[in-house]
DRENDO-1510 file (C-alpha; in Angstrom, 1 decimal, always signed):
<recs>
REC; n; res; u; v; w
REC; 1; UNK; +0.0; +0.0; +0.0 .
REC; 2; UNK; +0.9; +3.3; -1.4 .
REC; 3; UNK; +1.0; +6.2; +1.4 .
REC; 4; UNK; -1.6; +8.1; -1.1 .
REC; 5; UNK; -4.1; +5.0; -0.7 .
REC; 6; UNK; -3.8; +5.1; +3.0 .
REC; 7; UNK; -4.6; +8.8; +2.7 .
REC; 8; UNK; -7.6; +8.2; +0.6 .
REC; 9; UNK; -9.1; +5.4; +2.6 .
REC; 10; UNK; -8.6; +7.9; +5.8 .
REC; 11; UNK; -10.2; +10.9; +4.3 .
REC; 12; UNK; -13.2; +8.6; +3.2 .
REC; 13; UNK; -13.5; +7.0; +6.5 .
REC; 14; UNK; -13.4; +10.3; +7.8 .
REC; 15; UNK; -16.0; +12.1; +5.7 .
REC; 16; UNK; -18.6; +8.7; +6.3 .
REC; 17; UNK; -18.0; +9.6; +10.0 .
REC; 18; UNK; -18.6; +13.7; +9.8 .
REC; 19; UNK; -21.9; +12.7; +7.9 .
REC; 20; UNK; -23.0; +9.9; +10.5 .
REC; 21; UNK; -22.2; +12.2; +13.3 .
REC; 22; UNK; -24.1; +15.0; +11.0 .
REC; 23; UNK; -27.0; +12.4; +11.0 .
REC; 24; UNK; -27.1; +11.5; +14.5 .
REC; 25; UNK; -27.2; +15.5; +15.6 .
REC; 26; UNK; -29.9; +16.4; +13.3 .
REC; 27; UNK; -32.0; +13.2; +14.4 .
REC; 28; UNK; -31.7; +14.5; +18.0 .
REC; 29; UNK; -32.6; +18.0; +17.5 .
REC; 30; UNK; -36.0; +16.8; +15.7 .
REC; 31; UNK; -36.5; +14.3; +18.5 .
REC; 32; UNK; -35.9; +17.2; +20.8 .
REC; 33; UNK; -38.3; +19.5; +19.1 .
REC; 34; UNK; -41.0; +17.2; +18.5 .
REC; 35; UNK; -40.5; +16.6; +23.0 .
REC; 36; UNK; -42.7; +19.7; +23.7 .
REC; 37; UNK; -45.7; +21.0; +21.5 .
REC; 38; UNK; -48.0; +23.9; +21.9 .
REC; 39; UNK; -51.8; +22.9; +20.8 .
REC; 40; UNK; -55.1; +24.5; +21.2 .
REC; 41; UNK; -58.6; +23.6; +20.8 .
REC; 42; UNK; -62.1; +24.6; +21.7 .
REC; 43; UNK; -63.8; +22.9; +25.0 .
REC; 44; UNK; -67.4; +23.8; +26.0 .
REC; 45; UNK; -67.7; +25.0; +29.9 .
REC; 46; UNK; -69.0; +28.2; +31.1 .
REC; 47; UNK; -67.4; +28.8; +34.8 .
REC; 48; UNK; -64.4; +28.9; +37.0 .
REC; 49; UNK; -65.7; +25.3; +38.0 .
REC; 50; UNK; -65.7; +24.2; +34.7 .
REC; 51; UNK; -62.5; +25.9; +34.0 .
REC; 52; UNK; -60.7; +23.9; +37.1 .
REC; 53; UNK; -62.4; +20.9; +36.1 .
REC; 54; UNK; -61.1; +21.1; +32.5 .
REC; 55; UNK; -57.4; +21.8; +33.3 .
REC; 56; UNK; -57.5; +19.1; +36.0 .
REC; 57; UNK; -58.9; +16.7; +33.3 .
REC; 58; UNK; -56.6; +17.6; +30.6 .
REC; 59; UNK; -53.2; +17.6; +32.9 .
REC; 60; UNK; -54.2; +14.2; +34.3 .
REC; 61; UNK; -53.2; +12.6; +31.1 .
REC; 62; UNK; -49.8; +11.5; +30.9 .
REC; 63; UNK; -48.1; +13.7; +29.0 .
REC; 64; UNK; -49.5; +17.2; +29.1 .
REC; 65; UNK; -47.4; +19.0; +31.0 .
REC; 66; UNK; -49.6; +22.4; +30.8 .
REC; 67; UNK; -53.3; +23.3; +30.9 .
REC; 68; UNK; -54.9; +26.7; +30.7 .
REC; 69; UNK; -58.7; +27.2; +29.8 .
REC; 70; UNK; -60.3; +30.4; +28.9 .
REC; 71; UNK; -63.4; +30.9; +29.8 .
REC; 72; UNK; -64.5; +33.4; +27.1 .
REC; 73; UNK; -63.0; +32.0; +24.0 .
REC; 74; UNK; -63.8; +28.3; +25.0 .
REC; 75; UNK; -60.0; +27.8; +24.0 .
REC; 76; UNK; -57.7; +25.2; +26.1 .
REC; 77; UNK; -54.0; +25.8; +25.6 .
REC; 78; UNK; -51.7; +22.7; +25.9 .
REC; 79; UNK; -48.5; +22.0; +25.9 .
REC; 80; UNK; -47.8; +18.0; +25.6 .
REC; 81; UNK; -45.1; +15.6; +25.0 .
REC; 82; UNK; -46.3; +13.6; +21.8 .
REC; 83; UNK; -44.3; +10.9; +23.0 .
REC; 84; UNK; -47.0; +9.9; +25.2 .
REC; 85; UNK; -50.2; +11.6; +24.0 .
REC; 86; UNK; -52.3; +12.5; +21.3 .
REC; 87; UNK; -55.4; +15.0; +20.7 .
REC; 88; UNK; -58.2; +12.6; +21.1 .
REC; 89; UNK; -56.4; +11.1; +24.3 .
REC; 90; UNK; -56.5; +14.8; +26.2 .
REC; 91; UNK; -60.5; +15.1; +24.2 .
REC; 92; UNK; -61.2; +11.7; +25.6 .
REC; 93; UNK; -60.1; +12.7; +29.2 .
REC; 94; UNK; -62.0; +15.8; +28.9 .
REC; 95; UNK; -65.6; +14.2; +27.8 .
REC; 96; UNK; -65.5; +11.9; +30.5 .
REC; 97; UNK; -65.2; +15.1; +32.8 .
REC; 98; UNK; -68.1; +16.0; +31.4 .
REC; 99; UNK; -67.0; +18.4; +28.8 .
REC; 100; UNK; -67.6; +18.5; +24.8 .
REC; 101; UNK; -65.0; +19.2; +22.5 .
REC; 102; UNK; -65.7; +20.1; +18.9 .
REC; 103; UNK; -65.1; +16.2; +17.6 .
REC; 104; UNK; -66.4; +14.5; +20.8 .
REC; 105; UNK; -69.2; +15.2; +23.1 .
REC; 106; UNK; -69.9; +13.9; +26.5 .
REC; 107; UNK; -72.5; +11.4; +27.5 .
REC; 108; UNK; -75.1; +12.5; +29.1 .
REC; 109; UNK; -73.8; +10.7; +32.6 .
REC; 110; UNK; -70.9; +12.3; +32.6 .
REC; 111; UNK; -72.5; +15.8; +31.5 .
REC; 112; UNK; -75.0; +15.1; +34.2 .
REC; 113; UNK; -72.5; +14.6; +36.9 .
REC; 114; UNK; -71.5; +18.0; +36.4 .
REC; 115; UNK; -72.5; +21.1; +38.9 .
REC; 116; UNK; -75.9; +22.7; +38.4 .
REC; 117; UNK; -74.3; +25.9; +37.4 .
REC; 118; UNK; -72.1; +24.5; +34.7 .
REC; 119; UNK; -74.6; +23.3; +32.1 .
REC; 120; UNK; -73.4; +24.5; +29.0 .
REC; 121; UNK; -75.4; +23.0; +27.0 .
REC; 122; UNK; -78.5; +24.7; +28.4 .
REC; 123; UNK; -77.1; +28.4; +29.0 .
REC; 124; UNK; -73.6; +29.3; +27.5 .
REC; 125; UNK; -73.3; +32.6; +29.4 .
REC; 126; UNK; -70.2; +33.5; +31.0 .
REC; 127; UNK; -70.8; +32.5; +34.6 .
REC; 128; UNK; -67.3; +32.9; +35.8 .
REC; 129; UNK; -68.3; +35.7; +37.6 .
REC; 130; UNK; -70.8; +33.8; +39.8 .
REC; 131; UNK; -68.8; +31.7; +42.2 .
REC; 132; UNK; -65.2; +30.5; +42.9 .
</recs>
């Protein structure tokens, strides 16, 4: 072996090791980004009841690691680890507090088991006012 083979086969060595070590760094950073994601959707509620109630709902699924309802808008802002949940896991949770979500609704049990004053379906006023 020639001293410019030895060179060749190091430099191509080399370069195959850059790009794996290229590879491995940019499949970490999209693991990394994909850890934490911001989502929003529309829950009905009317209340600070129903707004505790939701939050407690949607943070009790593994994997959401932030809840905040507002009570005007009807919106729910999230911020899960995809890793371990989905959309329709949190929308699950939340109809079996008793809540309906714009793809699933509640059954009437669980909308029943819900306080007096948080009826939605009945009365969507802004009630938030009223108690707690």
């Amino acid at each position: 072996m020639q001293a410019s083979d030895i060179k060749c086969k190091t430099k191509n060595t080399m370069k195959k090791q850059l790009i794996l070590l290229l590879f491995i760094l940019t499949a970490t950073v999209t693991v990394a980004q994909e850890k934490n994601k911001k989502m929003t959707f529309e829950v009905d509620g009317k209340c600070k009841m129903c707004k505790m109630r939701i939050e407690k709902a949607a943070l009790e699924v593994d994997g959401v690691k932030y809840a905040l309802w507002d009570i005007p808008s009807h919106q729910l802002s999230l911020i899960v680890d995809e890793r371990k949940t989905n959309p329709m896991q949190i929308k699950t949770a939340l109809v079996s507090a008793g809540h309906d979500t714009k793809e699933l609704k509640a059954t009437q049990e669980a909308y029943d088991k819900i306080h007096p004053c948080c009826k939605y379906r009945e009365d969507d006023t802004d009630d938030s006012e009223s108690h707690l």
